[in-house]
N, C-alpha and C positions, 0 to 999 in steps of 0.2 A: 504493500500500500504506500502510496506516497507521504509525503509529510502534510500536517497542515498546521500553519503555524495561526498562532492568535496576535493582535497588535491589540495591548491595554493601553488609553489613553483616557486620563482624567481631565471632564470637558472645564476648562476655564481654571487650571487647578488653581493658583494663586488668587483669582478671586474667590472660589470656592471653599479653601484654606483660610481666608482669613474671614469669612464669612463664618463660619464655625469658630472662628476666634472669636469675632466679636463679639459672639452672641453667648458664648462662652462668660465672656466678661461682660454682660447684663444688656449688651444692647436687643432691643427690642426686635428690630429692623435687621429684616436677613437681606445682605446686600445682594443677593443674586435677584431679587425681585423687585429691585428699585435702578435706577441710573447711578450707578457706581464704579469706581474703578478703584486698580491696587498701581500705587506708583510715585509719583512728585507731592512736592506739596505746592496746591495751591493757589494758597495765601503769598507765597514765597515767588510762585510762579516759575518754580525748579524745578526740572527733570520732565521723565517722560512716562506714559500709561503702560504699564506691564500688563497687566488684564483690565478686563471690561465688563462688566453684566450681559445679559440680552438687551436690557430694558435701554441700557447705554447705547449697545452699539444700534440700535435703531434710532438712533441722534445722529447716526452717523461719523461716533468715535471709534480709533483705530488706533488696535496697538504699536505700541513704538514713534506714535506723535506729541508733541509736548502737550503737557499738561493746562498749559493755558490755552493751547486751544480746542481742547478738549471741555472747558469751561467755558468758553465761549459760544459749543455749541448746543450747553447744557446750563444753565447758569443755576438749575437744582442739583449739580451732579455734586456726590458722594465722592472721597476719595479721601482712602487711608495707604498707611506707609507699606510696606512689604516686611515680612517679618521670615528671613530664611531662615534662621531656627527653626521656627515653627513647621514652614513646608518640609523640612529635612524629615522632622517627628513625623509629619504624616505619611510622609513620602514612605519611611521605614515601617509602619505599618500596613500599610499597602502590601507591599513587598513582603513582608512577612507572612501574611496572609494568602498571597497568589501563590508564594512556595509550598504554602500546604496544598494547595491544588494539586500542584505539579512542580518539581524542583527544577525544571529546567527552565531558568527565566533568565534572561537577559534585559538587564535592566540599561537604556539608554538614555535618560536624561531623569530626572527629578520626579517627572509626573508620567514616565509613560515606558515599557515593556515590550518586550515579546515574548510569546510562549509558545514552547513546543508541547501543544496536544497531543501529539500523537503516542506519547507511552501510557496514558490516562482513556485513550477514545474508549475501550471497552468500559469505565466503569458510567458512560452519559450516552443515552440513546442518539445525537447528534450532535455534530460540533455546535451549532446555530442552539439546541438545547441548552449545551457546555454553556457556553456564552453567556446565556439570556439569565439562567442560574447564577455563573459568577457575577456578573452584572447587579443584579438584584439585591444580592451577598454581600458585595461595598456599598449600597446603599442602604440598605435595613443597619449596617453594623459598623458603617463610619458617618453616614448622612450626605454624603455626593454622589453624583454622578460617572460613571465612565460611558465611555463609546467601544465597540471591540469591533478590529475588522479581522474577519478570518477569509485565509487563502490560500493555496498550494506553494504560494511564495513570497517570503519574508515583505520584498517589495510593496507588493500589492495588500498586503494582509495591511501593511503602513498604509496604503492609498485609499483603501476602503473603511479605515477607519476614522478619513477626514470627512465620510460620506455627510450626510443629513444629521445633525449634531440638535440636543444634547441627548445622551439614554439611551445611545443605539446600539443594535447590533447590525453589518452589515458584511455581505461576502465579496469577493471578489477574482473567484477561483480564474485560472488560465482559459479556462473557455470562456468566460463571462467578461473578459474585456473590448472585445468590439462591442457589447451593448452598451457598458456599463463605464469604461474608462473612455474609450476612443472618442468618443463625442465630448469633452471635456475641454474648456480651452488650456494652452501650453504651458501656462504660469503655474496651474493645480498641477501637475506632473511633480513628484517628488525629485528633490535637488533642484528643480529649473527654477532661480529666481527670477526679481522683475527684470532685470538688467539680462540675462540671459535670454528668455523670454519674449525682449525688445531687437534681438539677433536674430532670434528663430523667423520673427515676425516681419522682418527686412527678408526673409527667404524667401515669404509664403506659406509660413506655416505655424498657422491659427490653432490648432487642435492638435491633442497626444495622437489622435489618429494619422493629423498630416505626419508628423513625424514617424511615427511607426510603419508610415508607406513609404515615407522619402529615401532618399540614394547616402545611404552612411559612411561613405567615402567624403561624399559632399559637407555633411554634417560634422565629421571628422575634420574637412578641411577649415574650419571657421569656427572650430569650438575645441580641438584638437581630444586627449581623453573625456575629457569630459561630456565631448558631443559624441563618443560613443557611448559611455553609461547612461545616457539618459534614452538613447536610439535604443539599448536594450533596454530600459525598465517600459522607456514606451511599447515593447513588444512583448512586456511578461518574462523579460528574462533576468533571473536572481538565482545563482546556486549558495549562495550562502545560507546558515544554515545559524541555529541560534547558539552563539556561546553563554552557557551557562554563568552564571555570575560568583559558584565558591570553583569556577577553575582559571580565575582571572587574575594574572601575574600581580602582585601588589607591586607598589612603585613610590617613589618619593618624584614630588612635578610640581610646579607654578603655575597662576595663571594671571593673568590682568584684564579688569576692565578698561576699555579705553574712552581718555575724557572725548571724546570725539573720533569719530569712526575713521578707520585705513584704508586708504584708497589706495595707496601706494606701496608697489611689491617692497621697495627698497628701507621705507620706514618701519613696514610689518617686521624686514630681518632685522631692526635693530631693537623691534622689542623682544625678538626672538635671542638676542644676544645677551640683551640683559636679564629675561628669566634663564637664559642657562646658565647665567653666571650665581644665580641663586638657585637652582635645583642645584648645582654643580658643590657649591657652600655644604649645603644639607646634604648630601650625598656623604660629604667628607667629616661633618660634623659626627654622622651615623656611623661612620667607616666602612661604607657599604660600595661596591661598584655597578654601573650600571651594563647590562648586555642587550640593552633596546630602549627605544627611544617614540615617544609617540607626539604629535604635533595633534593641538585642536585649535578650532578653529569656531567660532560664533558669529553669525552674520546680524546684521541690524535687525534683521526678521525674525531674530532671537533663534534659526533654527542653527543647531550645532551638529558636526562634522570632526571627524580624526581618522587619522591615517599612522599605524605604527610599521616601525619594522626593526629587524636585529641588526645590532651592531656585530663588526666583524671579531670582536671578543671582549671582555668585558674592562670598562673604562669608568675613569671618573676627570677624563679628560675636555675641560670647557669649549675646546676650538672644535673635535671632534662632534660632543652634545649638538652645539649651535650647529654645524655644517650637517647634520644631518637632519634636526629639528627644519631648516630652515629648506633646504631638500624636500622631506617630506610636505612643505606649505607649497613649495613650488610644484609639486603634484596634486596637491588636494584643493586649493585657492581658485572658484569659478569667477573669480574678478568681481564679485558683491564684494561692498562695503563692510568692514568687520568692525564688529565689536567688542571680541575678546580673545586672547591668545593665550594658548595654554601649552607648555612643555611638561612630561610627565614620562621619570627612565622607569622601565620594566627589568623584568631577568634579574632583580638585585640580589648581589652576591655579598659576602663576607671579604673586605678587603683584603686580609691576614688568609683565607684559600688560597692555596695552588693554583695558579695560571696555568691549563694546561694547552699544551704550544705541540704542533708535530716536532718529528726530528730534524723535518728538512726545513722548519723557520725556527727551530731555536736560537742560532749561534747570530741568527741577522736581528731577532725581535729581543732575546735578551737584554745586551746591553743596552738599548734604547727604552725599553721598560726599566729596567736601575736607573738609570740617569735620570729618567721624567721623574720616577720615585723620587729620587731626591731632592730636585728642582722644586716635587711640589711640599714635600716634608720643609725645605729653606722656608718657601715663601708662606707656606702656612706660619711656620714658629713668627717670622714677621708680622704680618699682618696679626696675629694673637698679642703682640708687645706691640705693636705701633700702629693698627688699625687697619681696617679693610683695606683704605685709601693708601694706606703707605706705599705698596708695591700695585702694578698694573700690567697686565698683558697686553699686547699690540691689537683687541678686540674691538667691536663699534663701541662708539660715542655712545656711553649713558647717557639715560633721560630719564626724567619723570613722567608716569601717565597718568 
């Protein structure tokens, strides 16, 4: 039997979170049934809407817009601070919960999931059943909503569960996407944002369908990988598969918000130089080396993305870290506007292990591992007596973001 995987996504989580907060702390008014949002303040006329209610976005607010204008088109609107503590607590109950379902969960952002049904299917007469039960189950035992999209592929099981929003269940199997996806315009295709989207649409192609008929060479030519992966997801093709969440490398990594979104590859590398310069710190405070390395990546559309891979053997090396951190952005980066940048090494090992090296690179990589050893042992005892700033590698220009 094939796979069929589940996409859990909890609709509106942060206003939905803090709406149970509220009301937690005596407020009457449950904001998902008023003109609310979670975000800026204001009064202050700071920052921007992270969620929205219904009742809101029929004013015609929209996340990731600033907050004053989002009063502007609401002059009753609601609007409380974000509280990530709190999402975290609930986030982990969620999560705790779903694994009693079924332990294969891969959990990809804060508020949302994938599940591997398929070691579970015999104990629920249908997945669509599965579904509609667990669904019911966060509601009766936490008081929100989710959306579930189930499919024969990761992909899609995602696409189907941005269907018809809040409380759904929807499918989206491999056959069911000429009815069901194809007709769709190019911007709702997962990964395609507006800026991609605005290229497709210089082609002539309006709809996940145009694309999924178009010439992938062509698409290829003008979007390079990226305009292949979206040519397959427009055509249903995804072999990945869910990675469970206790078989996930633990890792020491940074991340930054940025005060104003990157548009530019060359500024992205230098905030990418200065979190390796701080996972790299942490690494050595730990005594720990890293054997992989993962770059993420947040777009203003708040949707987040990462791309890992293995180092050629295990390092706590910063020029290394950043050149490969910064590699992996240059593969994964569709040219949207970002919001936050995150470095995070995997494969971490115990400094004081054994390197082990073939025969036929020992006598060339040896002494270059002693030497760097000790370079880094000099510069560390330094900067411990005389400060981070005392000593400097030939690295980008730090900066504050």
């Amino acid at each position: 039997m094939d796979k069929i995987f589940f996409h859990i996504d909890v609709n509106s989580a942060y206003l939905s979170w803090s709406a149970i907060r509220e009301m937690e702390r005596g407020r009457k008014e449950d904001l998902r049934t008023i003109p609310a949002i979670v975000g800026g303040d204001i009064n202050t006329r700071h920052g921007v809407v992270l969620a929205k209610s219904i009742p809101a976005k029929a004013y015609g607010i929209v996340t990731g817009e600033p907050v004053v204008h989002a009063a502007k088109k609401c002059p009753s609107l609601v609007s409380v601070p974000p509280d990530h503590t709190y999402y975290h607590q609930k986030s982990r109950e969620l999560m705790e919960y779903l694994m009693t379902v079924c332990p294969e969960i891969e959990q990809v952002s804060v508020d949302e999931c994938y599940m591997d049904y398929t070691p579970v299917k015999e104990c629920y007469p249908s997945p669509e059943e599965a579904a509609r039960i667990i669904k019911n189950n966060i509601y009766q035992s936490f008081g929100y909503t989710v959306n579930i999209g189930i499919s024969d592929k990761k992909v899609l099981a995602k696409m189907a569960s941005d269907f018809q929003k809040p409380n759904r269940v929807h499918t989206l199997y491999t056959r069911e996407i000429r009815e069901k996806m194809w007709p769709l315009p190019i911007e709702e295709l997962f990964m395609c944002g507006k800026s991609t989207a605005r290229k497709l649409q210089k082609l002539g192609i309006e709809t996940i369908g145009d694309l999924a008929q178009a010439d992938c060479r062509m698409i290829e030519a003008h979007l390079k990988k990226h305009g292949k992966l979206l040519y397959d997801y427009a055509n249903g093709v995804d072999n990945s598969f869910v990675q469970a969440t206790p078989a996930r490398a633990k890792g020491i990594g940074n991340s930054t918000t940025l005060s104003s979104d990157v548009t530019d590859r060359e500024e992205a590398k230098k905030v990418l130089a200065f979190l390796a310069k701080k996972v790299v710190k942490r690494l050595k405070e730990a005594n720990m080396l890293a054997g992989g390395v993962c770059t993420e990546i947040k777009y203003s559309s708040f949707q987040s993305v990462s791309h890992q891979c293995m180092l050629s053997g295990v390092t706590a090396d910063e020029k290394e870290i950043c050149r490969t951190a910064c590699r992996l952005f240059d593969e994964l980066w569709n040219g949207e506007p970002v919001r936050l940048l995150g470095i995070r090494t995997t494969k971490l090992s115990d400094k004081n292990e054994p390197v082990q090296l073939t025969i036929f690179d020992y006598e060339k990589v040896q002494p270059k591992l002693e030497k760097q050893r000790k370079l880094e042992e000099a510069l560390g005892r330094i900067r411990k007596k005389y400060g981070e700033d005392a000593v400097r590698k030939g690295t980008a220009e730090e900066k504050t973001w």
